[in-house]
MIPA-348303 format. One record per residue: x, z, y negated of N, C-alpha, C in turn. Coordinates in steps of 0.02 Angstrom, whole numbers, padded with zeros to 5 digits, always signed. Example, Ala and Ser with C-alpha at 12.3 -4.5 7.8 and 13.67 -1.06 7.14 Angstrom:
BEGIN
+00660+00390+00284+00615+00390+00225+00660+00390+00165/+00642+00354+00112+00684+00357+00053+00645+00394-00002/
! end
This chain:
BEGIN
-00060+05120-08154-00009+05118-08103+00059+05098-08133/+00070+05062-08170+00119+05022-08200+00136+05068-08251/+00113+05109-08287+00126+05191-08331+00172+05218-08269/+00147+05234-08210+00171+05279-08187+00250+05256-08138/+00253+05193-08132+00312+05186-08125+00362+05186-08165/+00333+05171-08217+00399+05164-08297+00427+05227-08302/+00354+05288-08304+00404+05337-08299+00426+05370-08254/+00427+05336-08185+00443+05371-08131+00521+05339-08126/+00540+05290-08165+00593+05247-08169+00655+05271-08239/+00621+05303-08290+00643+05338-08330+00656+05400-08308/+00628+05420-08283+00652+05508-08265+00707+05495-08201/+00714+05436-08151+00762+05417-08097+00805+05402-08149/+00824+05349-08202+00849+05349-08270+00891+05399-08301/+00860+05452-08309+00893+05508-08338+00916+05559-08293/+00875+05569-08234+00937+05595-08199+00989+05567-08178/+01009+05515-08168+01047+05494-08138+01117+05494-08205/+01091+05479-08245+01145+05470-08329+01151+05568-08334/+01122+05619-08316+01116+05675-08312+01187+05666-08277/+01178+05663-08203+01228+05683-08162+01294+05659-08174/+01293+05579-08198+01352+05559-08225+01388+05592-08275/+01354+05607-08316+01384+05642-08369+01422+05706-08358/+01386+05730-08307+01423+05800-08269+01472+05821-08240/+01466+05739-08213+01541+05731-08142+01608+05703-08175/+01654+05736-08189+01702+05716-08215+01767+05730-08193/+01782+05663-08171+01827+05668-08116+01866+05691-08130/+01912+05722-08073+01983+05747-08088+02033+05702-08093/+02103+05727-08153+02139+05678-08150+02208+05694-08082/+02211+05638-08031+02253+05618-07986+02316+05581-08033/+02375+05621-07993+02455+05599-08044+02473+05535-07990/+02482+05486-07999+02503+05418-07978+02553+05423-07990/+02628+05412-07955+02670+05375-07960+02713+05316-08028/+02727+05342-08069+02745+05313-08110+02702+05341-08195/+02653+05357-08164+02620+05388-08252+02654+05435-08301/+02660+05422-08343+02680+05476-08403+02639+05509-08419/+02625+05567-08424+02581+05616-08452+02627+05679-08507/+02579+05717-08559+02614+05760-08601+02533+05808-08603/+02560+05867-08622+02504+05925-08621+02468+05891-08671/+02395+05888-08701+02394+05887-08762+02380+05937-08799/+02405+05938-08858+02413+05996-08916+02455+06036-08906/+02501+06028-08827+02565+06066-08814+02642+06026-08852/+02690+06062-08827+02737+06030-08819+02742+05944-08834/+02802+05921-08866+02805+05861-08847+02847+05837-08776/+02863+05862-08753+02879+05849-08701+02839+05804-08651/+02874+05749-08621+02831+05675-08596+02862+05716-08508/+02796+05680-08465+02828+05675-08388+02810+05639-08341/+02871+05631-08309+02854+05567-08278+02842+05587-08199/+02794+05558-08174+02764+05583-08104+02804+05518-08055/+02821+05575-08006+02872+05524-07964+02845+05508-07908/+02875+05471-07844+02820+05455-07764+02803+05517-07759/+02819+05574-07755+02787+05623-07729+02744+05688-07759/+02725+05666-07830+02685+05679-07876+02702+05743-07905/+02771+05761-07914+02794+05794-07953+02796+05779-08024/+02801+05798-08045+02810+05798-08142+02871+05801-08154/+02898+05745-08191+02985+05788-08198+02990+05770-08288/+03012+05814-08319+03019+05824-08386+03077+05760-08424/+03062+05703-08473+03111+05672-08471+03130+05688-08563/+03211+05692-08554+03213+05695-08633+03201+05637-08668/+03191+05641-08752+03175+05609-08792+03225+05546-08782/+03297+05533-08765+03332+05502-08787+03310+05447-08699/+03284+05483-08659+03309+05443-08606+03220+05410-08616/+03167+05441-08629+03110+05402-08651+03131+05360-08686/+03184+05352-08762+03184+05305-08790+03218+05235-08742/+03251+05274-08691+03309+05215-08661+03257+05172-08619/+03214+05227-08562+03176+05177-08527+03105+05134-08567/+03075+05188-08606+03014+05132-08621+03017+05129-08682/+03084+05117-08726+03080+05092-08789+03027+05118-08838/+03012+05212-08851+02980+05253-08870+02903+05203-08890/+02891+05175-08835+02820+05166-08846+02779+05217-08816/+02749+05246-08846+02703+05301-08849+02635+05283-08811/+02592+05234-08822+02542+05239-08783+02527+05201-08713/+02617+05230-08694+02596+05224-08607+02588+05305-08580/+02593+05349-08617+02572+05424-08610+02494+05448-08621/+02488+05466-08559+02425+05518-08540+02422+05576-08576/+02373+05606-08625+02374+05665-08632+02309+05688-08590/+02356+05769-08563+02312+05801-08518+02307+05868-08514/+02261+05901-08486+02250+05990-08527+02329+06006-08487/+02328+06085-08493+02371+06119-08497+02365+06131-08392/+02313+06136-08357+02303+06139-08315+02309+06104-08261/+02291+06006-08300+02300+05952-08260+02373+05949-08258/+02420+05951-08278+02497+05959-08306+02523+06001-08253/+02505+06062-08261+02519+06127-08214+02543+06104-08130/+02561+06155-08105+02564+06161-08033+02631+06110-08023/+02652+06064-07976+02708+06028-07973+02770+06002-08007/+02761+06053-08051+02812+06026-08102+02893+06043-08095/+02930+05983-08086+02989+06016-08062+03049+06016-08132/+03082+06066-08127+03116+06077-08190+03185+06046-08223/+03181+06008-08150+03263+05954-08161+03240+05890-08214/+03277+05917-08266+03281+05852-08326+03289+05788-08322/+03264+05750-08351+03276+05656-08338+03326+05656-08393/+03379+05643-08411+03414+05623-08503+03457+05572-08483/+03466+05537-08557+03504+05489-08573+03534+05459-08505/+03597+05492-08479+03632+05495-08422+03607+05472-08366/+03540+05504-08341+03501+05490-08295+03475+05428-08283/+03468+05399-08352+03429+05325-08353+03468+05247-08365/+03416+05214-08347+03442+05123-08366+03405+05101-08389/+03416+05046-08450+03355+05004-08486+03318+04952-08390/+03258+04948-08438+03216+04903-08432+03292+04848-08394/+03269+04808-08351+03307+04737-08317+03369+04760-08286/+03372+04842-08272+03468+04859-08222+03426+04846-08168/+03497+04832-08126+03501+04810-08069+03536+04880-08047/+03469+04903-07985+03529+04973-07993+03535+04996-07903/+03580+05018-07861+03575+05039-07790+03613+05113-07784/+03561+05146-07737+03579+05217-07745+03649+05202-07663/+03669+05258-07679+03747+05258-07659+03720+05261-07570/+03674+05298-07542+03662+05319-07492+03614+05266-07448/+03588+05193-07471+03533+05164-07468+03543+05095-07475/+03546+05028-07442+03565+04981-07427+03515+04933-07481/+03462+04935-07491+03415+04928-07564+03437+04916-07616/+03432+04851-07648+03463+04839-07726+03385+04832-07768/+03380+04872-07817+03308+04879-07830+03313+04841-07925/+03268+04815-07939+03255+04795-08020+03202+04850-08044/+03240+04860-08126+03201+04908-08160+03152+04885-08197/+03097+04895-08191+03052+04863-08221+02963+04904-08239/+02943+04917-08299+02901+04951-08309+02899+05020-08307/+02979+05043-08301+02967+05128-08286+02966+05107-08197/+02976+05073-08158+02989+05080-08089+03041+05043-08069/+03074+05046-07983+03112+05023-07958+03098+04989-07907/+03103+04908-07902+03065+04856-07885+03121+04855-07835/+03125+04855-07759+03144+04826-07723+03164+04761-07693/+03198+04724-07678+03213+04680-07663+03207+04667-07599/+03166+04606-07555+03137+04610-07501+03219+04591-07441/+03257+04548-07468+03309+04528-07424+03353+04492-07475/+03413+04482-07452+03467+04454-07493+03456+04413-07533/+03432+04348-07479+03388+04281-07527+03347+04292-07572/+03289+04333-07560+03260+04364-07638+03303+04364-07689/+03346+04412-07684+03390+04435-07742+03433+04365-07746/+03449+04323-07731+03502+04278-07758+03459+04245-07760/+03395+04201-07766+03340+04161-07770+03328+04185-07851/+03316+04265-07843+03292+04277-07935+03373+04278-07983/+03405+04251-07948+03471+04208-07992+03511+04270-08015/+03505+04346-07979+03542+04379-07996+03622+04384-07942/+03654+04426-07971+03738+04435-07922+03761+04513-07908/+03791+04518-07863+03800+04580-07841+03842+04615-07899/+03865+04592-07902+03963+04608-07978+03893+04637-08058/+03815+04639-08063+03775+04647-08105+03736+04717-08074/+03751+04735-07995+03725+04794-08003+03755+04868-07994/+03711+04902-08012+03744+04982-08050+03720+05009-07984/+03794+05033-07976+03758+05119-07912+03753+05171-07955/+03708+05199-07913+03677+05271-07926+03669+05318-07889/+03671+05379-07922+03661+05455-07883+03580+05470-07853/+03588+05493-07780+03491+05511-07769+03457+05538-07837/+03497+05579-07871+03450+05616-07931+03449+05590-07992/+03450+05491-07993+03428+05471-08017+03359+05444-08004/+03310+05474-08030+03227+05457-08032+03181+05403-08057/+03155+05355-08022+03114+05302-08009+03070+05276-08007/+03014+05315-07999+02947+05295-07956+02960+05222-07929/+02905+05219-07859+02947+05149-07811+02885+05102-07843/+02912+05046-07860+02862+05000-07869+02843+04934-07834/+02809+04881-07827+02824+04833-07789+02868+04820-07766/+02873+04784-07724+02922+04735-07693+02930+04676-07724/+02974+04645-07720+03014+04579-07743+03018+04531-07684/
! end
């Protein structure tokens, strides 16, 4: 009896490591991830709230994440595909790491931080984290973000 559970427990065992092995999830673009084809292009992109892909140049990767490289996803040619919108991120477009930045149209003073734009919950927030208005940068809507926490 005790034979026949072992292997009735091994063969539940291997199918089950069977099926796992099989199921391989798809990759979902989050908000803020970098991804690049692999074995394509070097071209890096950055997935925004609404899970577009937007192409960023080399100079403005170096500006926001200080060309560290393994915060990039490589992903087939297919996972990449479909949403990709063709408006460029460069130099121009971007702010280091710690701007204080508010888009022109939007009452929101947001901190840059991680490749996102950290909102500020109310005034006192922002003068509590010891910053000043005369430190932040306005900006154009088609400067790109992904939204990140709140402050």
């Amino acid at each position: 009896m005790a034979k026949k559970v072992m292997l009735l427990v091994l063969i539940c065992l291997g199918f089950h490591s069977l099926s796992f092995s099989q199921a391989q999830a798809a990759y979902v673009a989050k908000a803020g991830d970098l991804i690049k084809v692999a074995g394509g292009s070097n071209t890096v992109y950055l997935v925004d709230d609404i899970g577009q892909r937007i192409p960023l140049s080399a100079e403005a990767y170096r500006i926001r994440y200080n060309n560290d490289f393994s915060l990039v996803q490589s992903l087939t040619e297919e996972e990449v595909a479909g949403r990709t919108n063709h408006f460029l991120i460069n130099e121009t477009l971007s702010h280091k790491e710690g701007t204080l930045i508010k888009y022109w149209n939007s009452p929101t003073i947001y901190l840059l931080e991680d490749g996102f734009k950290r909102g500020f919950t109310s005034w006192d927030s922002f003068e509590d984290a010891g910053y000043k208005l005369s430190n932040v940068q306005l900006v154009g809507e088609y400067e790109i973000y992904p939204t990140g926490l709140i402050i």
